[in-house]
Structure formats: structure tokens, C-alpha cells
DRENDO-1510 file (C-alpha; in Angstrom, 1 decimal, always signed):
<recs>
REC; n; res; u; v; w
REC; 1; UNK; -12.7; +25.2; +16.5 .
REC; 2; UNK; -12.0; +22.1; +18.3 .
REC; 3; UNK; -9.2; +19.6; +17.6 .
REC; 4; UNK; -11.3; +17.0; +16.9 .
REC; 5; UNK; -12.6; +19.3; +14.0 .
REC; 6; UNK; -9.3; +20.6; +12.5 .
REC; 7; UNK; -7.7; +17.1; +13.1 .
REC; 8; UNK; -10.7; +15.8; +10.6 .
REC; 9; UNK; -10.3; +18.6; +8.2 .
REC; 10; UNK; -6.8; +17.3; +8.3 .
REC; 11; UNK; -7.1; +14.1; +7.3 .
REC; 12; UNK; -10.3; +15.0; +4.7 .
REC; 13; UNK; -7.4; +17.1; +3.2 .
REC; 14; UNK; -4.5; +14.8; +3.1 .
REC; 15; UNK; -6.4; +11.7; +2.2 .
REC; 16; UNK; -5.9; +11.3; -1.6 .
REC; 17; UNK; -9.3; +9.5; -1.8 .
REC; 18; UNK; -12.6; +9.7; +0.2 .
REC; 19; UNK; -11.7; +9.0; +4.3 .
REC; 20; UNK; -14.5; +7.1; +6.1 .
REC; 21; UNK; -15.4; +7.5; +9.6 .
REC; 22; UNK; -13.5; +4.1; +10.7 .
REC; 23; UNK; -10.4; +4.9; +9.7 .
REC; 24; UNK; -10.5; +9.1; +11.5 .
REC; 25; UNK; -11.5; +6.7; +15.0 .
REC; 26; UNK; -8.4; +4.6; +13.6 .
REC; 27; UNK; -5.9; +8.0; +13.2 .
REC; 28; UNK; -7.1; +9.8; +16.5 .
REC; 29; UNK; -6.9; +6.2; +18.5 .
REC; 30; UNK; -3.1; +6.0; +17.4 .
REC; 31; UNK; -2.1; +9.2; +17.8 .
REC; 32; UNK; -3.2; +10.5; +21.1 .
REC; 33; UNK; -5.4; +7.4; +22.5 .
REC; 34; UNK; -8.8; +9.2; +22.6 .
REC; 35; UNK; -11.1; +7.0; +21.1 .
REC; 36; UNK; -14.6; +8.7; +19.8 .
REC; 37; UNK; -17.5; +6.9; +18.8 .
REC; 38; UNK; -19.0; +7.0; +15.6 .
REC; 39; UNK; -21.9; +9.1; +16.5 .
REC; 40; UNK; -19.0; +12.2; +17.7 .
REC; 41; UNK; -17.0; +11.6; +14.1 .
REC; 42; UNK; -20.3; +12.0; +12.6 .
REC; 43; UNK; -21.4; +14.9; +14.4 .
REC; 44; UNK; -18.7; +16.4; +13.9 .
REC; 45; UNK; -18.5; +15.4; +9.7 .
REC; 46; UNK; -22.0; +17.2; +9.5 .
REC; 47; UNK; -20.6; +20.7; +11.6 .
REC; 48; UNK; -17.6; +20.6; +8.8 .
REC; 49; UNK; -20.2; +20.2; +5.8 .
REC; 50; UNK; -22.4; +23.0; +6.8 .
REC; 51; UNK; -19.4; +25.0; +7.7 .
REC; 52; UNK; -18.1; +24.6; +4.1 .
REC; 53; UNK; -21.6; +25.5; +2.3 .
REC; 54; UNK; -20.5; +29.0; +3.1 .
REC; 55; UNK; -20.2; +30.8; +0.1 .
REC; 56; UNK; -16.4; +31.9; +1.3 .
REC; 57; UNK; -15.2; +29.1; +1.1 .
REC; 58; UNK; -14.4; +27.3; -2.8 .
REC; 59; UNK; -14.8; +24.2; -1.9 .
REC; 60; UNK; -16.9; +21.9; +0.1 .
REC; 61; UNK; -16.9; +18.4; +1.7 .
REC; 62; UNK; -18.7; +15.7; +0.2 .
REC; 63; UNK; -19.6; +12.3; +0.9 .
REC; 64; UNK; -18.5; +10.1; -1.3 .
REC; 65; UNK; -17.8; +6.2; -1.7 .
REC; 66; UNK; -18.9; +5.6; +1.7 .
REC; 67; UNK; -16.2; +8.2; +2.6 .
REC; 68; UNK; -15.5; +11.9; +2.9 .
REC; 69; UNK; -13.5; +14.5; +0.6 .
REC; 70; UNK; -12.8; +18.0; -0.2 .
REC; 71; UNK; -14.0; +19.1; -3.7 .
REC; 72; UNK; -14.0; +22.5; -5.2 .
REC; 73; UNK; -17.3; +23.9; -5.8 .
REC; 74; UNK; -18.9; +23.5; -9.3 .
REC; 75; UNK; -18.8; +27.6; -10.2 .
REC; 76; UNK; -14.9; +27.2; -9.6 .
REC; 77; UNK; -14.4; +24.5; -11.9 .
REC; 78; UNK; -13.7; +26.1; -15.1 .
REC; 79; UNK; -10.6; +27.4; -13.2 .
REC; 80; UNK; -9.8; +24.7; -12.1 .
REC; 81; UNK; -10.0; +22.9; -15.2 .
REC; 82; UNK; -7.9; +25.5; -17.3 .
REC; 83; UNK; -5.1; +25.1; -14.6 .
REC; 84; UNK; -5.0; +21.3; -14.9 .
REC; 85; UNK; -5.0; +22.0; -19.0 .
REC; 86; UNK; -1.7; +24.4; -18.5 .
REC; 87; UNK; -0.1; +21.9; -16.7 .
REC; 88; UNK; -0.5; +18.8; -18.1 .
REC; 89; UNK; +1.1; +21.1; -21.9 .
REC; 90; UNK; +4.3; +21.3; -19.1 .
REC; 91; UNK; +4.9; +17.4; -18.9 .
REC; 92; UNK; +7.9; +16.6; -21.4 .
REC; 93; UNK; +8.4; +14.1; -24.0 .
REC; 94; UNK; +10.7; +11.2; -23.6 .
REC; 95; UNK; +13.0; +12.9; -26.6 .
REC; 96; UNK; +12.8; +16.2; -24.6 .
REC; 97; UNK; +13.9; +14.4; -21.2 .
REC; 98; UNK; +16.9; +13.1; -23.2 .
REC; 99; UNK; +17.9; +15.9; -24.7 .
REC; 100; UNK; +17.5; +18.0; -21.3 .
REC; 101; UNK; +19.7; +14.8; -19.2 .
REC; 102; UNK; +22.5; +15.5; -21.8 .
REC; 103; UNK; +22.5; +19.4; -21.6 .
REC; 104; UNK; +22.4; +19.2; -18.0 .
REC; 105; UNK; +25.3; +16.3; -17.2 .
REC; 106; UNK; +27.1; +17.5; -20.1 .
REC; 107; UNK; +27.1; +21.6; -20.1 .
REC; 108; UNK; +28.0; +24.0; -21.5 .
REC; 109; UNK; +27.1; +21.8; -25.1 .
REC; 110; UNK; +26.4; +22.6; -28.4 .
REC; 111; UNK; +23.7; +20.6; -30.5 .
REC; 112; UNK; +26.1; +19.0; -32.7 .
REC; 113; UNK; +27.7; +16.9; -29.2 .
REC; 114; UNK; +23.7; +16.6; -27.9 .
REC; 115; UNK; +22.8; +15.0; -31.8 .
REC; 116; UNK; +26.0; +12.8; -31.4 .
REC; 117; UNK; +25.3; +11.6; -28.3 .
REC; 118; UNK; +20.7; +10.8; -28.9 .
REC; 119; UNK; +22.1; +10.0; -32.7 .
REC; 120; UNK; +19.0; +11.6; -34.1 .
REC; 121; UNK; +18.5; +15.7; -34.9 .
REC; 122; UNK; +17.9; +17.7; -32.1 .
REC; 123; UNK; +16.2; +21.0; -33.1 .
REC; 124; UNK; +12.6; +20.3; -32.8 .
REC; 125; UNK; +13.4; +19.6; -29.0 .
REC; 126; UNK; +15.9; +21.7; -28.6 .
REC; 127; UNK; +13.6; +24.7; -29.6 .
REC; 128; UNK; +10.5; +23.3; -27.2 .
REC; 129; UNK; +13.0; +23.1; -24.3 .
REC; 130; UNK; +14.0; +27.1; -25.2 .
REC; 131; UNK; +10.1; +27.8; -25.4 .
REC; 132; UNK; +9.4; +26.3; -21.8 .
REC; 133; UNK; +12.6; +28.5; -20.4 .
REC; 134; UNK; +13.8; +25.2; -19.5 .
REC; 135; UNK; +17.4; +25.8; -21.3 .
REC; 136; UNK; +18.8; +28.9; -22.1 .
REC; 137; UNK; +21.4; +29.7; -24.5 .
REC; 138; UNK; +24.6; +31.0; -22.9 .
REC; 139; UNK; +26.8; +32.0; -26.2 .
REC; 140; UNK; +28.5; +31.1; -29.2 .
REC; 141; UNK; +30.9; +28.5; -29.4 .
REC; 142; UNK; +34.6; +29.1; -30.9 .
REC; 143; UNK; +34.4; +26.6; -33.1 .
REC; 144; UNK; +33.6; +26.5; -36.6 .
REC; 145; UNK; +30.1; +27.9; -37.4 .
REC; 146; UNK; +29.9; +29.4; -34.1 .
REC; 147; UNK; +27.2; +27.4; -32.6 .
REC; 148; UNK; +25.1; +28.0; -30.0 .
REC; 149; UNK; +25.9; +26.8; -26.3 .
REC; 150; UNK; +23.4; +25.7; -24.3 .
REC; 151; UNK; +23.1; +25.6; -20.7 .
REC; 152; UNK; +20.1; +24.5; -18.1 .
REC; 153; UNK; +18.2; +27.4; -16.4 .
REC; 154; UNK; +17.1; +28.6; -13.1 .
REC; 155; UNK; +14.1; +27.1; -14.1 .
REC; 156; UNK; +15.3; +23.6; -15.0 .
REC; 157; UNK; +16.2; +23.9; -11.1 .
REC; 158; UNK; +12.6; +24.8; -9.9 .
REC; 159; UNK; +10.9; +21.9; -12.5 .
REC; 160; UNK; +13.2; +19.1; -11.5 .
REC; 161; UNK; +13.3; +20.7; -7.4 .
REC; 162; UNK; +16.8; +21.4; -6.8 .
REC; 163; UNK; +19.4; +24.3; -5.9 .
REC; 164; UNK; +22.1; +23.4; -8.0 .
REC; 165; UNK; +24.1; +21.1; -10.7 .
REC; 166; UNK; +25.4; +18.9; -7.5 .
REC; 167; UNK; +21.8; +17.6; -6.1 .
REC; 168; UNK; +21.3; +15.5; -10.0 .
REC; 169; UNK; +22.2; +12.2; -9.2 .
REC; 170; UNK; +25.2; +11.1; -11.1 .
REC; 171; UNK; +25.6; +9.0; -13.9 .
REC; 172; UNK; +27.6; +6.4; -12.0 .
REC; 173; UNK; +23.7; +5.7; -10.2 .
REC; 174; UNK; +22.0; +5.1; -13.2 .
REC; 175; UNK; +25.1; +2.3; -14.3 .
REC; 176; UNK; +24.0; -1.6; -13.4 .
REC; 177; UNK; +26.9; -3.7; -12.2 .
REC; 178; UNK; +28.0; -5.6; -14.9 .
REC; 179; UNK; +29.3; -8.4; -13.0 .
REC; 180; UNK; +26.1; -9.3; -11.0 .
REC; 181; UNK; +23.6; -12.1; -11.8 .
REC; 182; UNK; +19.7; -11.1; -10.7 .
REC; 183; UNK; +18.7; -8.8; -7.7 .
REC; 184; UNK; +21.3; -8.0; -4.9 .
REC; 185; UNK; +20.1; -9.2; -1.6 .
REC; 186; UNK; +20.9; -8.8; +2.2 .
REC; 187; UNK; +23.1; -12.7; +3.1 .
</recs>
């Protein structure tokens, strides 16, 4: 395979929406001064579309809005649509967000110093955030009742894309200078 062919799978595959032929001459003139002609993109284009007919290959490239993009082929779709289904159930409410910024700036924590804090109960949340493994409970507290301590998991880390406590911004970044009058800028 040439490099003009895997430089235009390339692009077909980052571009978040259909790529037209004017802007791949665009790309490969910038990036190593070759300039092809619209009949060579083209060409080319209609190698990569028959390639991806193939029945190996899940998806194909299409021409679409006057441009081109990858697509998964229609017998893989009901896969593809169950996936999307699982993942939008992971997004998290704005109540769940809250509650999971607390355990996480503030832990270990009980739910009694989470509900103080939001000023609203906390166990509806509290028990979605258990169910999605994204806090876990660490003990029982010595105080009276013994409630439960919560703590963030290993898979808070992965969901939010970080190694450890110290990579969450503080709380000092979220805090507007109270002070200042409109939008700091450069004098």
C-alpha cells in the first residue's frame, strides 16, 4: 500500500465529518509538498472503496456530503447500536457529579458531611454511584451510628482519566477572584 493510500485512509479516519478531495490535496501539500491532482485523489478514493467492500473488513467508505467517511457496515449495526445504548446509561447526572466532586475532594466521608455539604439527601445518588463501581465503601465510621465511609475507586480514576487523587484540579481553580471587575486581559 502506497502512502498516498494510507495517508488518505488517515485522514478518512480522523476527520470527524465527511473529508473532500480539496482539502486531502490541501493536507498532503502542507505536509510534505507533493501536490496531486484531483484525478490521483480520486483514483486513489475508488482503490480504498473497493478495498473496503471486502467482506473482512466491518466497515466501508462512503461518499457522503460531497465528501468521504468511514461507516460500519449495515449487518454490524445492531452492535454498534447496543454499545452506543450502554454508554450513553454511563453519563452521570448533575446530582451524581456533585455528590462524586465531594467524595472525591473530601475523602474518606460519610453521607451525613456529603448531605451537609449538597443540603439535600444523598442516598438515591449515593447508591447509583455504588452500582456504577464508581465509589466504594471503605468502612464504618467511629462515630455514632457507625456510618458508612465512602471513598472513590480505581474506577473513578479510569472514568475521569487519571492515576491518582493529585491530577484533580484543586478547588482553589474553580474559585473566581473576588476582587476583579470583567475578564482579565494581557496590558
Amino acid at each position: 500500500m502506497s502512502f498516498l493510500e494510507s495517508g488518505i485512509e488517515s485522514l478518512i479516519f480522523c476527520s470527524p465529518k465527511p473529508i473532500k478531495v480539496e482539502e486531502i490535496i490541501k493536507v498532503f501539500a502542507e505536509n510534505n509538498n507533493k501536490n496531486y491532482d484531483d484525478k490521483k485523489i480520486k483514483k486513489t478514493l475508488s482503490k480504498l472503496i473497493n478495498k473496503y467492500k471486502d467482506a473482512s473488513y466491518p466497515f466501508e467508505i462512503i461518499e457522503s456530503g460531497g465528501g468521504f467517511q468511514f461507516l460500519t457496515k449495515n449487518e454490524f449495526s445492531s452492535l454498534n447500536e447496543i454499545l452506543l445504548k450502554q454508554q450513553s446509561k454511563r453519563r452521570l447526572s448533575i446530582s451524581a457529579l456533585e455528590t462524586l466532586a465531594i467524595i472525591a475532594y473530601k475523602q474518606p466521608v460519610i453521607k451525613s458531611e456529603i448531605e451537609k455539604i449538597r443540603g439535600v439527601s444523598c442516598d438515591y445518588t449515593i447508591q447509583k454511584l455504588l452500582d456504577k463501581e464508581l465509589i466504594i465503601i471503605k468502612g464504618k465510621s467511629d462515630k455514632v451510628g457507625r456510618p458508612l465511609i465512602y471513598i472513590t475507586s480505581d474506577k473513578f480514576m479510569d472514568y475521569f482519566g487519571i492515576n491518582n487523587l493529585d491530577q484533580l484540579p484543586t478547588i482553589k481553580d474553580f474559585k473566581k477572584e473576588e476582587n476583579s471587575i470583567g475578564d482579565e486581559e494581557e496590558v
